[in-house]
C-alpha positions as CSV (number, residue, x, y, z in Angstrom):
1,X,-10.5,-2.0,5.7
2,X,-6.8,-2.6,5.2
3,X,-5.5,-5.8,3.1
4,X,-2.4,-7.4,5.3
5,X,0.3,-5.4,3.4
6,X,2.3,-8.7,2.3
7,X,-0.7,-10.3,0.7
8,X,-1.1,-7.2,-1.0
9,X,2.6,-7.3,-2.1
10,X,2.5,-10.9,-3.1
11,X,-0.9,-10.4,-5.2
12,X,0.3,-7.6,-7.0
13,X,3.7,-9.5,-8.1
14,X,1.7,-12.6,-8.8
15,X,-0.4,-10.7,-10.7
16,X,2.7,-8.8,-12.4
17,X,4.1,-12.4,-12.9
18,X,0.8,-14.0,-15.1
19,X,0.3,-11.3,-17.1
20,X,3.0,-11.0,-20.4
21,X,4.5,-7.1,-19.9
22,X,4.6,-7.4,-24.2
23,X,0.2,-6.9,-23.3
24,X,-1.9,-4.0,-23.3
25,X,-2.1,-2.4,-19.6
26,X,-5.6,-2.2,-20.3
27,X,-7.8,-2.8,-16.9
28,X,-4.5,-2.2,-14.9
29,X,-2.4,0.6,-13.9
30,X,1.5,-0.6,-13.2
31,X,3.8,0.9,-10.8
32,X,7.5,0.6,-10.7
33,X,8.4,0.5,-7.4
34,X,12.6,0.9,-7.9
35,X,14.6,0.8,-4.0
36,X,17.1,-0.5,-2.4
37,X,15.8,-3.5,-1.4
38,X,19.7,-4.8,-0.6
39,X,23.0,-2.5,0.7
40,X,23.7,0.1,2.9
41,X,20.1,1.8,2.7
42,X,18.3,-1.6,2.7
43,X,16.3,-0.7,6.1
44,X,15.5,2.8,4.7
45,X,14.2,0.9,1.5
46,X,12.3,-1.6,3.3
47,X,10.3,0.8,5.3
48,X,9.7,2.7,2.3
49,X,7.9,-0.3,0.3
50,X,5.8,-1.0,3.4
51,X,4.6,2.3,3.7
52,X,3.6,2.6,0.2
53,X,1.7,-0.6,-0.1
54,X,0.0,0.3,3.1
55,X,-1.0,3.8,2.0
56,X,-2.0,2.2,-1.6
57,X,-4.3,-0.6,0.2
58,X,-5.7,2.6,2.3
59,X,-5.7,5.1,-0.4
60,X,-8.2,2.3,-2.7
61,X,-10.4,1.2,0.6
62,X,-8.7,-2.4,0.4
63,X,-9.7,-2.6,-3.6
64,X,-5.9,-1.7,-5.0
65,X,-8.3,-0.2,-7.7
66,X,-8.9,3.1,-9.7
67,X,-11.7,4.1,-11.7
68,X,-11.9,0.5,-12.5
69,X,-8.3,-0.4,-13.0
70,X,-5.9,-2.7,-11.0
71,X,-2.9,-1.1,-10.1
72,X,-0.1,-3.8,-10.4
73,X,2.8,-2.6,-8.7
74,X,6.1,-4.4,-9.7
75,X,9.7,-4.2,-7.4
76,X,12.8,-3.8,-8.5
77,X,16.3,-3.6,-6.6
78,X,18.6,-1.2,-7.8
79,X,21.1,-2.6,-4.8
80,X,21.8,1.5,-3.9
81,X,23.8,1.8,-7.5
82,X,23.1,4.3,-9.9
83,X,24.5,2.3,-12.7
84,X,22.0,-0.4,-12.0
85,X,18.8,2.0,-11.2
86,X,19.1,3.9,-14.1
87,X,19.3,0.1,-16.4
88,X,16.1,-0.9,-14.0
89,X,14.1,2.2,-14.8
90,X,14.7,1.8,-18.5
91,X,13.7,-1.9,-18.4
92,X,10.5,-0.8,-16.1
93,X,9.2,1.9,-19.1
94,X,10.1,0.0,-22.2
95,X,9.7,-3.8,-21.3
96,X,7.7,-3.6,-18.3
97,X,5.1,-1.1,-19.7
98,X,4.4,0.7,-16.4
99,X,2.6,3.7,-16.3
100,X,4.9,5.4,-13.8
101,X,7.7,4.7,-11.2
102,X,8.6,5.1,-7.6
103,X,11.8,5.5,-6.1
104,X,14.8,5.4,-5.4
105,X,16.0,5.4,-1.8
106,X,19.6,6.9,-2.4
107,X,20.5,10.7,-4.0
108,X,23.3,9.1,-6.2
109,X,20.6,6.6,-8.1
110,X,18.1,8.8,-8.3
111,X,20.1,11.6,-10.5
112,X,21.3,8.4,-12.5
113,X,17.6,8.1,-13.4
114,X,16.4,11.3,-14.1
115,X,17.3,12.2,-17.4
116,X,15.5,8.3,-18.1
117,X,12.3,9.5,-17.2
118,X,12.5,12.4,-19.4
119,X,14.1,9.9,-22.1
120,X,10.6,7.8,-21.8
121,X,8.6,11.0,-20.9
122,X,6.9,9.0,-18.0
123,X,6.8,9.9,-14.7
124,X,9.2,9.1,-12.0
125,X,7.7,10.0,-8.4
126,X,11.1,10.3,-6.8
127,X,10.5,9.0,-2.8
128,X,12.6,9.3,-0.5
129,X,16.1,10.7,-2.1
130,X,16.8,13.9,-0.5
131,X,19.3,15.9,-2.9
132,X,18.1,19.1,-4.0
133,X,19.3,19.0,-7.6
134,X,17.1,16.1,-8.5
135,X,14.1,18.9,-8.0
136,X,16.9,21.4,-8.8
137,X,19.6,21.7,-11.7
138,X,18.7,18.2,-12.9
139,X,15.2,18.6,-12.6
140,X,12.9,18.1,-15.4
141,X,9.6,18.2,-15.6
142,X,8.9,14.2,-15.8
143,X,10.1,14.7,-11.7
144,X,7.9,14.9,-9.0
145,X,9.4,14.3,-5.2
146,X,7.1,13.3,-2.4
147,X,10.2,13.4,-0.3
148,X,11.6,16.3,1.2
149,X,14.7,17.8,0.0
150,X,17.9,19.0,1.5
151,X,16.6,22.7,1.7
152,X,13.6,22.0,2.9
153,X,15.8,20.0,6.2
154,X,18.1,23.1,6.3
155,X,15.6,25.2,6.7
156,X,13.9,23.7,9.2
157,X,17.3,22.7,11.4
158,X,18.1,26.3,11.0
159,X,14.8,27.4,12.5
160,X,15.8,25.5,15.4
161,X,19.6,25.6,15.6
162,X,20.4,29.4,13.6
163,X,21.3,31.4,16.7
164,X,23.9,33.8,17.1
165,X,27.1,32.6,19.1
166,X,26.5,29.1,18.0
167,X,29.5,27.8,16.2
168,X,28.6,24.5,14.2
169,X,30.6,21.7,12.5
170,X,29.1,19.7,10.1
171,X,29.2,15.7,9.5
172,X,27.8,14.4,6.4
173,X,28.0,11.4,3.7
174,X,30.4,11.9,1.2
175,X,27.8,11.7,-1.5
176,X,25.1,13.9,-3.4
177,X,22.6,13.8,-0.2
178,X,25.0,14.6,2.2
179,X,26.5,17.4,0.5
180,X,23.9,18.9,-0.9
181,X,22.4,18.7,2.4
182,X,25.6,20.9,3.9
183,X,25.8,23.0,0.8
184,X,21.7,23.8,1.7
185,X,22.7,23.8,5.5
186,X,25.5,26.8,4.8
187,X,23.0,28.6,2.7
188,X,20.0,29.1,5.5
189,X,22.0,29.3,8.6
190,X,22.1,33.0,8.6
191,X,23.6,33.6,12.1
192,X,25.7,31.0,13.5
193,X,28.9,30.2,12.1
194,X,29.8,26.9,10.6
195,X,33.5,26.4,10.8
196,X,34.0,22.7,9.3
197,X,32.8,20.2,7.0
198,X,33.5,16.6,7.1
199,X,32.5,14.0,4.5
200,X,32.9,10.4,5.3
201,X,31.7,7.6,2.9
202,X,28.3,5.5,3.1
203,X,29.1,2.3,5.1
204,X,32.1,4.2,7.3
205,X,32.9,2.1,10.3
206,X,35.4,4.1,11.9
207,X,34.0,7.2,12.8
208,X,37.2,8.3,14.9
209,X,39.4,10.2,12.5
210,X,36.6,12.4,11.2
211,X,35.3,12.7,14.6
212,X,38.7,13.9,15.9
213,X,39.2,16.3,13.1
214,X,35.9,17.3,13.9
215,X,37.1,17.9,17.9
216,X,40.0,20.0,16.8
217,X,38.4,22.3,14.8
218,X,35.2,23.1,17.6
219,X,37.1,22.6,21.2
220,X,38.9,26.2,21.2
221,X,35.3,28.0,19.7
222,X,34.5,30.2,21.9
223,X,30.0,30.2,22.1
224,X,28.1,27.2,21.8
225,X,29.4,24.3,19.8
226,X,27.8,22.2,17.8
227,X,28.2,19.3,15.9
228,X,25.2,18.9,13.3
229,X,25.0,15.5,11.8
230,X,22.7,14.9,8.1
231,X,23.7,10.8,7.9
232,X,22.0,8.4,5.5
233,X,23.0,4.3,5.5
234,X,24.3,2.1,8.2
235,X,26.4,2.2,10.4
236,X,25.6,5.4,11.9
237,X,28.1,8.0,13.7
238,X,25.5,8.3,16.9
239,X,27.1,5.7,18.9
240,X,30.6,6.9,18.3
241,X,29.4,10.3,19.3
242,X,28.2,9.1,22.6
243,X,31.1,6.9,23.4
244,X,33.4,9.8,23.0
245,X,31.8,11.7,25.3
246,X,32.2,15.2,23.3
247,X,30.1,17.2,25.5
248,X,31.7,16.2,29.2
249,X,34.8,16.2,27.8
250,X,34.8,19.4,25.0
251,X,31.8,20.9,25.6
252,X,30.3,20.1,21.8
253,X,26.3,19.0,22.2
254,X,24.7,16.9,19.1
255,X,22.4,19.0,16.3
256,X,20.6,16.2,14.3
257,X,17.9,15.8,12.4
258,X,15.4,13.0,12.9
259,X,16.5,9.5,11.9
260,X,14.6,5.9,11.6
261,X,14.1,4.2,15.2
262,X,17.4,2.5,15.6
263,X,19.7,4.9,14.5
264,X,17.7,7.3,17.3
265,X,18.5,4.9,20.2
266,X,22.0,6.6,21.0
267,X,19.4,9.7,21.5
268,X,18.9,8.5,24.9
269,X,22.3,9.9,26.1
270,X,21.3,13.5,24.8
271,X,18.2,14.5,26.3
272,X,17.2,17.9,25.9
273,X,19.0,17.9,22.4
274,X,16.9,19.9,19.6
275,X,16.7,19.8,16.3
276,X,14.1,19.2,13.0
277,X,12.3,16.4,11.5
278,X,10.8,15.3,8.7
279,X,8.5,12.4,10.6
280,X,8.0,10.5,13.8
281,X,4.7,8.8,14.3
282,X,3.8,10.5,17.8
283,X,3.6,13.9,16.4
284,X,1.6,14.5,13.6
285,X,-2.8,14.2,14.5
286,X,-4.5,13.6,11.2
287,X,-6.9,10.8,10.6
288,X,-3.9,9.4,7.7
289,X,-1.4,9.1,10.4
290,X,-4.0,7.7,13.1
291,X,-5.0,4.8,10.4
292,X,-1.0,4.4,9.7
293,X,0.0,4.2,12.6
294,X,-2.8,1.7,14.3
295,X,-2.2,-0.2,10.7
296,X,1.2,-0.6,11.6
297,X,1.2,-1.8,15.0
298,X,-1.7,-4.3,13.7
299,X,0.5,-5.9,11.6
300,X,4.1,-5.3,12.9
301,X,3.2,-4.9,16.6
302,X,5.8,-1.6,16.0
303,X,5.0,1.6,15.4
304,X,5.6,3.2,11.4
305,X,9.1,4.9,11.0
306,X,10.4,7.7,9.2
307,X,10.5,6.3,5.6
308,X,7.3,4.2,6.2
309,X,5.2,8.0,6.2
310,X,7.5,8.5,3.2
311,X,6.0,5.4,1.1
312,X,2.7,6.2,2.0
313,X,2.5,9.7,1.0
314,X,3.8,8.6,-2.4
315,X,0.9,6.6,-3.0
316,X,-1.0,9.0,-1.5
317,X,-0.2,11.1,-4.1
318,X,-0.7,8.8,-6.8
319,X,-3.7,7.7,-5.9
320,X,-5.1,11.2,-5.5
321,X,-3.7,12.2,-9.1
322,X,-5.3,8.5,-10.9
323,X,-8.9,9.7,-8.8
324,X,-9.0,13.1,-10.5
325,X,-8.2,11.7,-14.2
326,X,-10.7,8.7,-13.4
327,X,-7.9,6.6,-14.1
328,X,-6.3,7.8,-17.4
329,X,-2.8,7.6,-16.7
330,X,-1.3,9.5,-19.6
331,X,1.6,11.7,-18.7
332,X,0.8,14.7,-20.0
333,X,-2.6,14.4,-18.2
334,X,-1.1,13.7,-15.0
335,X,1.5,16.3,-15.2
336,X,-0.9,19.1,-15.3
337,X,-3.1,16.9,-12.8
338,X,-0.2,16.7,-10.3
339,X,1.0,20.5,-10.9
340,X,-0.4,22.5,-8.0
341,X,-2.2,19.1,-6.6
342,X,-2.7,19.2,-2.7
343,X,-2.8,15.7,-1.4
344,X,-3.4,14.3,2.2
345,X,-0.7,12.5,4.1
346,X,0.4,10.8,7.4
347,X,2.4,14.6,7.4
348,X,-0.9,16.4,6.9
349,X,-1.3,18.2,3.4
350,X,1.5,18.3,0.9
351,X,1.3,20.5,-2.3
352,X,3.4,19.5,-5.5
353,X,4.5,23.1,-6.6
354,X,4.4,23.9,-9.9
355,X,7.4,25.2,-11.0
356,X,10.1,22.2,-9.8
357,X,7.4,19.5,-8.7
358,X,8.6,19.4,-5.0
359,X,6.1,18.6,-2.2
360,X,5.7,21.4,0.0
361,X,5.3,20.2,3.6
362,X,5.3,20.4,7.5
363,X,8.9,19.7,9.4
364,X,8.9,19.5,13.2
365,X,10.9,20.9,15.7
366,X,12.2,18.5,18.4
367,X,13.5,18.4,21.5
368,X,14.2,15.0,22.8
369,X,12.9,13.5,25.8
370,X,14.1,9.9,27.3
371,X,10.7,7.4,28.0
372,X,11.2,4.2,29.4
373,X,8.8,3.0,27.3
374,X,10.7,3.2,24.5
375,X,14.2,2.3,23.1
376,X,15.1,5.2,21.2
377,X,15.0,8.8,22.4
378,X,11.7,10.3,21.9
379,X,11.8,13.6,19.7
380,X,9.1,15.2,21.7
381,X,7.4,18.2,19.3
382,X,8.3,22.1,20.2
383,X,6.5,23.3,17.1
384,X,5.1,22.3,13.7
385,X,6.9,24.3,11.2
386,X,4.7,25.2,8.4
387,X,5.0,25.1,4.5
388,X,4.6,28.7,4.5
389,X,7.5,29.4,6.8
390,X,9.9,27.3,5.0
391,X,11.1,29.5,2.1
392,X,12.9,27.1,-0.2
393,X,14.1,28.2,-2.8
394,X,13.0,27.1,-6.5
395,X,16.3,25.7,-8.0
396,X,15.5,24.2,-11.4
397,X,16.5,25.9,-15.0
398,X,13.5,27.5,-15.6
């Protein structure tokens, strides 16, 4: 049976909070849990620490034990700045004494803390940054990513958008995620044409300008236009989209990925719209996602969102790794535990392959639908698109 997740939280913190971190972890396993718990990527964060202390609670059958052990998992906030994660991580290794660490939310902090967990060669279970250098040129081998990565949402957008006489322009943060994620985007889309970038910071309020630009460049394409949209933080561009009306008045349609429930409200004015995703709770049927999901609207009478299957398919995977070394959490042994490890999720199966460490796993085409039942616009499955079909590439040094 589940634990309620806060009590869970609180117990592992208390716990965190009597013991001295200067002790032995003997009879405990301790988990860094590094997000941002405050600014822009605060929801994303938040939804993230639920899910893994849900999917811990499941993972150990209520116990939050392995092979004996207590796994103490201790929060820090790196506030979404890479200055602060990397000091955070450091402080979680050397004072903290944990065993490994999860996180962060943002691209940026995460390649601020990379070359940290090689410093400490302990392992940092990166969940949910996106970028594809941190399982790419600034991979190394301490790395492992339940999250997906920017190719892995190019490639599945592509298999829904790529067509030929489509004519794309691309809106994205002005950061590592968002251009990695266009940079990945340009590389798989093999027969439309993508005819403009634009990068606007995290925490943009005034979509208009690059919106306009955005106009200009698309409303004399002759084809289908498209404006594709890979967004991370709040405020989001959707609402600015729909106010302007860009498809009665140019004829430009919205390409998106999926988003977390809020952000996919202004998805109600584009039904029909497709895309890819990398969660939403109606689509996936596994007995993971069934328990998540009937967990979640125990507790939070809402449904899990996009980051919360994130979170739990971290500790999915750490729990699954800690089972098969009866609890011996030394790094080496958990590196070649981990290498090549299939693990069960709310996604289905992910596989950590060996050579950069990135879990290979399902993406969803979508089309949406509007309900009246719910607020957002429902991404209603086309097809499940398979590891196998997704050929990422491997991007690290090796």
């Amino acid at each position: 049976m589940f634990q309620t997740t806060r009590c869970v939280a609180v117990m592992a913190l208390a716990c965190t909070a009597s013991m001295g971190f200067a002790q032995s972890n003997k009879g405990e396993i301790r988990i860094a849990h590094i997000y941002s718990k405050t600014g822009p990527l605060e929801a994303y964060a938040k939804q993230t620490q639920t899910g893994l202390m849900m999917g811990l609670n499941y993972a150990t059958n209520g116990t939050m034990m392995v092979a004996g052990k207590k796994i103490v998992v201790i929060e820090k906030d790196d506030q979404g700045k890479p200055d602060i994660g990397k000091s955070l991580l450091a402080t979680a290794y050397a004072d903290d004494k944990v065993d490994l660490a999860i996180g962060p939310t943002a691209s940026p902090v995460a390649l601020a803390m990379l070359p940290v967990a090689q410093e400490y060669q302990k392992i940092l279970l990166v969940e949910p940054a996106v970028a594809d250098s941190i399982t790419g040129d600034k991979w190394n081998k301490y790395i492992f990513r339940t999250g997906r990565n920017s190719s892995q949402d190019a490639a599945a957008n592509a298999a829904a958008l790529d067509q030929p006489g489509n004519v794309i322009a691309m809106l994205a943060n002005d950061n590592a995620f968002g251009r990695d994620g266009v940079k990945a985007a340009k590389e798989f889309t093999k027969k439309a044409k993508i005819v403009h970038e634009e990068y606007l910071p995290v925490g943009t309020t005034d979509f208009t300008a690059g919106l306009l630009r955005i106009v200009d460049k698309l409303k004399d394409q002759p084809g289908k236009k498209y404006i594709s949209v890979g967004w991370s933080g709040a405020p989001t561009p959707f609402p600015k989209i729909a106010e302007m009306e860009l498809e009665k008045r140019y004829g430009i349609k919205l390409a998106t990925g999926g988003n977390i429930l809020p952000a996919m409200v202004a998805y109600k004015n584009v039904p029909g719209r497709e895309g890819a995703l990398y969660y939403y709770f109606g689509i996936p049927k596994n007995p993971v996602n069934e328990a998540m999901v009937a967990q979640h609207y125990k507790e939070f009478k809402a449904p899990p969102d996009f980051f919360t299957a994130g979170g739990f398919s971290a500790a999915m995977a750490v729990v699954t790794a800690l089972k098969k070394t009866n609890g011996d959490t030394k790094t080496d042994t958990l590196i070649k535990t981990m290498e090549g490890m299939s693990f069960e999720t709310p996604k289905g199966t992910m596989t950590f392959r060996k050579e950069d460490h990135q879990a290979m796993q399902s993406m969803y085409h979508f089309k949406i639908k509007v309900d009246p039942a719910f607020a957002w616009g429902v991404p209603e499955l086309v097809r499940e698109i398979k590891p196998s079909e997704l050929d990422i590439p491997i991007r690290n040094k090796k």
